[in-house]
C-alpha positions in Angstrom: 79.3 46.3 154.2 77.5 49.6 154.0 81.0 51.4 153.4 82.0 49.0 150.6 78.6 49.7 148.7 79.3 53.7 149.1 82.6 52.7 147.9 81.3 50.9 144.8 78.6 53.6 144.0 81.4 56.3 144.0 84.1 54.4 142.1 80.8 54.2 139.6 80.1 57.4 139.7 83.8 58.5 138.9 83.8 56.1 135.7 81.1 57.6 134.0 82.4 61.1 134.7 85.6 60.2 133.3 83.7 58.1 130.1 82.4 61.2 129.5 84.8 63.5 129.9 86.9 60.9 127.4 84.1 61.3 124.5 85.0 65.5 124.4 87.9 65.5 121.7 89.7 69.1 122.4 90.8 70.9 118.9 92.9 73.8 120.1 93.5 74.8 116.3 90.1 76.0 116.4 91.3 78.6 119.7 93.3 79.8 116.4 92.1 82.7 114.1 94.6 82.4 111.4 95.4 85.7 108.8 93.9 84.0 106.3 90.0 83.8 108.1 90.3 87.7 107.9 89.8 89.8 104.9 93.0 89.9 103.4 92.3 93.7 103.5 92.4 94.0 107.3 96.1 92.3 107.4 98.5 94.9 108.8 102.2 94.3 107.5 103.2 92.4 104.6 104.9 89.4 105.8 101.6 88.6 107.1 100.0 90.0 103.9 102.0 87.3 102.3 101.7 84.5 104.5 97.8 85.0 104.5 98.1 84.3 100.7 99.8 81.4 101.0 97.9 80.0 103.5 94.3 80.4 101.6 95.1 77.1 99.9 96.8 77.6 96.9 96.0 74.5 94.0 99.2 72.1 93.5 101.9 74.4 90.9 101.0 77.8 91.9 103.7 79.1 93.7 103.7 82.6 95.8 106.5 85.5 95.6 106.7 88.9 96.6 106.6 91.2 93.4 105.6 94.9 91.4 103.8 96.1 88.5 105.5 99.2 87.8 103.5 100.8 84.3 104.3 104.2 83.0 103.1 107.1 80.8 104.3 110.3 79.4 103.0 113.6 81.0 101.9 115.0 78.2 100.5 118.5 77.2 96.9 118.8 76.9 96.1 115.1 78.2 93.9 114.5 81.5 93.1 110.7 81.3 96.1 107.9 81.4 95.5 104.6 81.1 98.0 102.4 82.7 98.6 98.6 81.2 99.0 95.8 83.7 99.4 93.1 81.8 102.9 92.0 80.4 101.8 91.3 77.1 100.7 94.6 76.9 103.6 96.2 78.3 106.0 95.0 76.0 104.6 97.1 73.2 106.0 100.3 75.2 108.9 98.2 76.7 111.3 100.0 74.3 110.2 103.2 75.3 109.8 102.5 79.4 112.3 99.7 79.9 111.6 100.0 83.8 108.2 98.6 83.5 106.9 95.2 84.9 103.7 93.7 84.7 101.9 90.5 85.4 103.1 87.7 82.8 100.1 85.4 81.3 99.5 82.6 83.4 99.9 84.5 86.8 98.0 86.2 88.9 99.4 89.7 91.0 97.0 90.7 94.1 98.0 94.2 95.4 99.0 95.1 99.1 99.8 98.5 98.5 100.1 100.8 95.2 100.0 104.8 94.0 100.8 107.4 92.0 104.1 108.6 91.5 105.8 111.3 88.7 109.2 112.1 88.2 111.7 113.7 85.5 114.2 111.8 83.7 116.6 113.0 80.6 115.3 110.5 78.7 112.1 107.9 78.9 114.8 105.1 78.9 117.2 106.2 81.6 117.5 104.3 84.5 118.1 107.5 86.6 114.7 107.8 88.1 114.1 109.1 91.4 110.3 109.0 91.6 108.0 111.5 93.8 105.1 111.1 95.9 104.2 114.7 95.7 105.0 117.6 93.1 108.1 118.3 94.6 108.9 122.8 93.5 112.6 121.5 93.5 112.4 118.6 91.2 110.1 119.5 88.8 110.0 123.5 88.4 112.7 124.4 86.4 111.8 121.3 84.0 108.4 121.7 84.0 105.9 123.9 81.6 103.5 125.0 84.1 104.6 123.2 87.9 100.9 124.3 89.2 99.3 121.6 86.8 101.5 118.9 88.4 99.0 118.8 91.4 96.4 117.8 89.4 97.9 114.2 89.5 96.9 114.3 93.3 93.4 116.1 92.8 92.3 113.3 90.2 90.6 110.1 90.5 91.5 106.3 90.1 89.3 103.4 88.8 90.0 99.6 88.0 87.4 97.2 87.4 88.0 93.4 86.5 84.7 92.0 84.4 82.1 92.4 86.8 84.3 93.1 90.0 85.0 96.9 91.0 88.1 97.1 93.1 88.5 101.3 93.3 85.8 103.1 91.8 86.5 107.1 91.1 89.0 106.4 94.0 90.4 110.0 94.9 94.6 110.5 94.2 95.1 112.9 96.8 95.5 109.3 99.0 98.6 108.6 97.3 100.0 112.2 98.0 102.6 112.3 101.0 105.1 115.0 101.6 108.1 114.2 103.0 109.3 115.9 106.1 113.0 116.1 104.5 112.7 117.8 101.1 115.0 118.8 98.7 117.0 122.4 98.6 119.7 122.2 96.4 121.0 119.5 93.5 123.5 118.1 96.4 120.6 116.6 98.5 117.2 115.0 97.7 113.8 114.2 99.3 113.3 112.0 101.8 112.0 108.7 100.2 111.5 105.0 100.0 109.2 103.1 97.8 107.3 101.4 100.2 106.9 104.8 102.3 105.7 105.9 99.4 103.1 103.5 98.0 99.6 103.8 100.5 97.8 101.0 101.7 93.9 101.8 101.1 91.9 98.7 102.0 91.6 97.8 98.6 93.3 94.6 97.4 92.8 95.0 93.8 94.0 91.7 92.0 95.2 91.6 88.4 94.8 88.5 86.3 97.5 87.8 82.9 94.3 86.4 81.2 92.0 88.9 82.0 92.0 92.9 80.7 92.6 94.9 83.3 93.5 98.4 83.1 94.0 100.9 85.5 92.2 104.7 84.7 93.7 107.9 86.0 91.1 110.7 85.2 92.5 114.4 85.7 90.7 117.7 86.0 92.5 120.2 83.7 91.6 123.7 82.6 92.2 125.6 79.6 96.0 125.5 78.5 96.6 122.9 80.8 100.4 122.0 80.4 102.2 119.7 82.8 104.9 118.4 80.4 108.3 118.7 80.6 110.4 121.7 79.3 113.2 119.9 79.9 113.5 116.0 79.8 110.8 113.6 79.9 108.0 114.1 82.8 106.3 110.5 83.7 103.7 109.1 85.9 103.8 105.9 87.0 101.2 103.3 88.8 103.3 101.5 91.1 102.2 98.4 93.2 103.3 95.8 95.4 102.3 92.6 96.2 102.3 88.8 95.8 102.7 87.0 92.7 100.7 83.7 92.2 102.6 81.8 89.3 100.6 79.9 87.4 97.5 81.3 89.1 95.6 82.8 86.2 94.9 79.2 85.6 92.5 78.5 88.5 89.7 80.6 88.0 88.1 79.1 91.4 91.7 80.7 93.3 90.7 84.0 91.5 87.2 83.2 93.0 88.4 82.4 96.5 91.1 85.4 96.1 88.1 88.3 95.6 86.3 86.5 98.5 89.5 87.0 100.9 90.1 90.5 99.8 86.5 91.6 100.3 84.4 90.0 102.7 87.3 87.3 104.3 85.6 84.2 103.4 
């Protein structure tokens, strides 16, 4: 009898363990830290760049792809502030004249994953032949060049955007978006070592450019007297190159361009 009463208070026991044990519901999606709960600067290649934008909860119709804004200017004598349009409507008033440009249509929105600086010389402003440099390359550019030294200023200059009252690179220094290949060209029958995404830097920043919204990139130069860095031969041109992730039909949410700034700077 007293064996069957331990029995009893033990097989009692056991229940309520068990009852409670049942009331604990385990969640292992919240063991998960995702690439979207981080600041979307902090996200270290771009397929996960791009899945992190996905994944912050785009509205129904706004649809994610890979893209560029590519916007150009003439190097011109004399001049030591470009401004660089972003917006397509914008660019098509100097389509005609830079046909290679592309930049973020009206109802979309473009958040950056990396961007910079780039020059290069081409016959014409139109030719397609452009092999662009991330540094002022003596073989490319002396011969066509007024004064080569006064190409370097495009890497000793400073870089500002601002979207209303957001400030995504504030007198941001170019010499970031200088790198120096260690192949470089000798001769016309070879060429520097490049690729465009080598090329373009990765700075923390996420700057995000809206279709509906004016947003301009600044390039501010130092020049001295006489400063010349135009072309003697052809057509010298800088270019502010980015890549990223286009959000089609974005520029119609304002709360995803809310949510976007929040990601890219504190990873809400």
């Amino acid at each position: 009898m007293k064996n069957l009463k331990l029995f009893s208070l033990f097989a009692i026991l056991i229940g309520s363990v068990l009852s409670a044990a049942a009331a604990v519901v385990f969640n292992p999606a919240a063991l998960i830290v995702t690439a979207a709960a981080l600041p979307l600067a902090d996200v270290a290649t771009f397929r996960s760049f791009f899945a992190a934008v996905r994944n912050i909860g785009l509205p129904e119709g706004v649809i994610a792809a890979p893209g560029h804004i590519i916007s150009e200017n003439t190097i011109s004598s004399g001049t030591t502030s470009y401004t660089f349009a972003t917006r397509q409507t914008s660019i098509d008033g100097t389509i005609s004249t830079f046909p290679l440009q592309k930049g973020v249509k009206d109802n979309d929105l473009f958040i950056a994953y990396k961007f910079g600086i780039l020059l290069d010389n081409r016959a014409s402003s139109t030719s397609p032949n452009v092999d662009r440099q991330s540094f002022a390359s003596y073989a490319v550019f002396n011969s066509v060049t007024n004064t080569f030294a006064d190409l370097r200023a495009f890497y000793n200059g400073f870089l500002n955007y601002k979207v209303g009252a957001t400030t995504f690179l504030d007198q941001f220094s170019t010499a970031e978006f200088e790198k120096v290949p260690q192949t470089q060209k000798t001769s016309a029958a070879n060429e520097n070592e490049y690729s465009l995404d080598w090329a373009l830097s990765d700075v923390g920043a996420r700057p995000i450019f809206s279709g509906k919204a004016d947003n301009e990139v600044q390039l501010q130069l130092i020049g001295s007297s006489g400063f010349n860095p135009s072309a003697s031969s052809g057509v010298n041109v800088v270019a502010f190159v980015a890549k990223g992730v286009i959000l089609k039909n974005g520029a119609n949410s304002p709360d995803l361009y809310k949510r976007l700034v929040e990601a890219s700077l504190t990873g809400r």
